[in-house]
N, C-alpha and C positions, 0 to 999 in steps of 0.2 A: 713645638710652641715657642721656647728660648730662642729657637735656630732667628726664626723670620723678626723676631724682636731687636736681637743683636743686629744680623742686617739691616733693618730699617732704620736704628739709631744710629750706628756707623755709618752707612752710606749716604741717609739722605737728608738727616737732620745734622744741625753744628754739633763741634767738637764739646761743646757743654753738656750737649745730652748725654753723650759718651762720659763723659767725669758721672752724671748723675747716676745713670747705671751702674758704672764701678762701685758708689758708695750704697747703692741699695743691695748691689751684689755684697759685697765687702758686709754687711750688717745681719744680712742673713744666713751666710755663711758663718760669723762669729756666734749666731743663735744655735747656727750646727756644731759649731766648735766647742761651746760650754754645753750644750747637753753631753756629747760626746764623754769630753771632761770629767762631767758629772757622774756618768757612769763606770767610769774610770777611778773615782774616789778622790777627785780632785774638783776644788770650789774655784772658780776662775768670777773674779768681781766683774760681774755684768755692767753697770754704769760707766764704771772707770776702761773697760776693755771695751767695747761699744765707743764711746767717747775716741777713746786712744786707738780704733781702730778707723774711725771715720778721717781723722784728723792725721793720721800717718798716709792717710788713701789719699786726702788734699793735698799734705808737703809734697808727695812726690809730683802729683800732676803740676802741682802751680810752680815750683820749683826749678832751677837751671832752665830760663826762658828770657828772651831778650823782650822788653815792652817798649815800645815810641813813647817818650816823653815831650811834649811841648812845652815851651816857656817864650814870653816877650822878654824883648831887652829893647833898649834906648839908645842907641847907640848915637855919637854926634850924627848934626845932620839928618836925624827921621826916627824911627818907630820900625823894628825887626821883628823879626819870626824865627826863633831858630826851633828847628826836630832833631833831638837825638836821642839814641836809644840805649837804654839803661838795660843791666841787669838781673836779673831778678834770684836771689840764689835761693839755696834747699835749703829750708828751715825742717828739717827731718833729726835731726838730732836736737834740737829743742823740744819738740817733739815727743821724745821717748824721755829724756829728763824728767821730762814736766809727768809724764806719765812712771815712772821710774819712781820720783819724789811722792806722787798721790800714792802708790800701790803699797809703799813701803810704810807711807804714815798711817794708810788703812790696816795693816799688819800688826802695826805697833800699837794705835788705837783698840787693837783684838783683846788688849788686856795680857797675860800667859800665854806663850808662843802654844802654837797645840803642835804638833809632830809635823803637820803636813805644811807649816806654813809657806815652809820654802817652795814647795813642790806648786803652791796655790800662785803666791807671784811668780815662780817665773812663767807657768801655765797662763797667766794675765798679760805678762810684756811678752810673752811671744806671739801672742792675737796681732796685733798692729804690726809685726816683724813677717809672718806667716801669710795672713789676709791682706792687711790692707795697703802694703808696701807694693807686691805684685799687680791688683787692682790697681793703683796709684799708676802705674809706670802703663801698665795700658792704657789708661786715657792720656794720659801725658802722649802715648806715639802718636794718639789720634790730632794731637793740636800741630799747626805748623811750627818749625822750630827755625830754619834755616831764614836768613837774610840775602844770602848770593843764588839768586835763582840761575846762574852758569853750573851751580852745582848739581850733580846728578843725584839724584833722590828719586826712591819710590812715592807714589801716593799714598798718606799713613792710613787713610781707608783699607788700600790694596792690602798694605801689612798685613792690617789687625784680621783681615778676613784669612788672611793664609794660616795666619794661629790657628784660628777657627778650624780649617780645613785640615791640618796636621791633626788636632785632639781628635776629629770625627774619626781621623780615620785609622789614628791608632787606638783610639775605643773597635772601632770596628773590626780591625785586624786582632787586639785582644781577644773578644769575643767569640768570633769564627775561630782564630787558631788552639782557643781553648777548647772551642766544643769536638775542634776535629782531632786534636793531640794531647790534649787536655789529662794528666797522670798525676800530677805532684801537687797538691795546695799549695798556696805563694802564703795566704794569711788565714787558716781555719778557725780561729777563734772570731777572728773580725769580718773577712768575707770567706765565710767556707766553699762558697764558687768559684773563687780565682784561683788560676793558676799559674805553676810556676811558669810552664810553655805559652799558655797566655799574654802572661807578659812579655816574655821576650819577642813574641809576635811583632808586639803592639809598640815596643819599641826598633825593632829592623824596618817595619814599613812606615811608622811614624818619622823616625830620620830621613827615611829616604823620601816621604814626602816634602818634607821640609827643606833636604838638599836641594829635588827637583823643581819645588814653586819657588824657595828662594832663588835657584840661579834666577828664573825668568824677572821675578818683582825686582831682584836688587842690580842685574843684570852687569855682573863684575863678578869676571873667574876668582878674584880673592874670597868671597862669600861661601862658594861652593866648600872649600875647607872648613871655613869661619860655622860655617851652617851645618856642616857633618856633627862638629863637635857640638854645638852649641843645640842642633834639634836633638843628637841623641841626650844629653842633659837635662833637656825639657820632660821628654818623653818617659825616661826613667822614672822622672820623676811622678809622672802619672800613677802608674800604679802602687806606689807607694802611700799617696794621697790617699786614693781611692781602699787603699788597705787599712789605712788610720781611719777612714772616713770623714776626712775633711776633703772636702770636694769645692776647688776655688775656679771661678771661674765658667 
């Protein structure tokens, strides 16, 4: 049901729809995140983390992007056009300030510290660090970034589906190589089905998917190293998520 969603926003609708999705992903995701929390024994301010999670998923995407400006000018002798194009930077660390400053005056507005309060903001600023930082940065691949079309670049549709295609199929390589070698729990309290051999499944074919599609999408032998390290990263990272049960993405 996700799979043909992702795809149909990604490939066929503009880069905007892709921002929307990250931030509807990004919101419900943080409603997984404070239950979780919750049960955990930890209070994660819903308003202010929601808020600071949507708004951490915007700084990145709108962020480090060049935009065409236009202005008239007067110049002797007639009336001009000039186009140039301006910078746009990352307000992400404003950002977490602004969020940083609310969380801390909601703490202190508590009245009497109670035990847990520390435990509760930093469980709040790490929502918008966790969720909607990564969300942020994938719609961000989806918008075009470069100005010298001599330059070699994949299609950031292609990217983002290659993501796609590495998590299938290190969920799926998870999966199988649990149920066939499957001996040791990875996280029994949280997912008492996973395991340890599981995982590491789901990370040897995850990278090596990732090695494999990135050579082709980014199509430069430096990648093939760059993408060794950088998919098994990712992919480690999977089941760990998935052990916390925050599941982004």
């Amino acid at each position: 049901m996700l799979l043909p969603v992702l795809i149909g926003t990604v490939w066929l609708l503009p880069p905007i729809f892709t921002f929307a999705l990250a931030v509807l992903v990004a919101v419900l995701a943080f409603l997984e995140y404070r239950t979780i929390a919750a049960a955990l024994g930890v209070s994660v301010a819903g308003g202010i983390g929601a808020v600071a999670v949507a708004l951490a998923c915007y700084a990145v995407w709108a962020g480090d992007r060049t935009v065409d400006s236009h202005s008239w000018s007067l110049p002797i002798g007639g009336i001009g056009f000039t186009d140039t194009v301006a910078y746009q930077p990352n307000v992400i660390p404003l950002v977490f300030m602004a969020a940083f400053v609310v969380t801390a005056a909601l703490s202190v507005a508590r009245g009497r510290p109670a035990a847990g309060v520390l435990n509760d903001a930093a469980a709040t600023m790490l929502a918008p660090v966790y969720i909607g930082m990564p969300l942020g940065a994938l719609a961000w691949i989806r918008e075009p970034r470069f100005l010298d079309v001599s330059l070699h670049r994949p299609d950031p549709r292609i990217a983002l589906l290659l993501l796609a295609v590495v998590i299938i199929v290190s969920d799926s390589a998870q999966y199988y190589t649990g149920r066939t070698f499957g001996r040791r729990p990875l996280a029994p309290t949280i997912s008492p089905k996973k395991t340890v051999e599981g995982a590491v499944g789901g990370v040897v074919f995850g990278t090596l998917a990732a090695t494999i599609g990135g050579r082709y999408v980014f199509a430069s032998p430096i990648w093939v190293l760059a993408l060794l390290i950088i998919g098994t990263a990712i992919i480690a990272k999977v089941p760990r998520g998935k052990a916390a049960a925050v599941v982004i993405g």
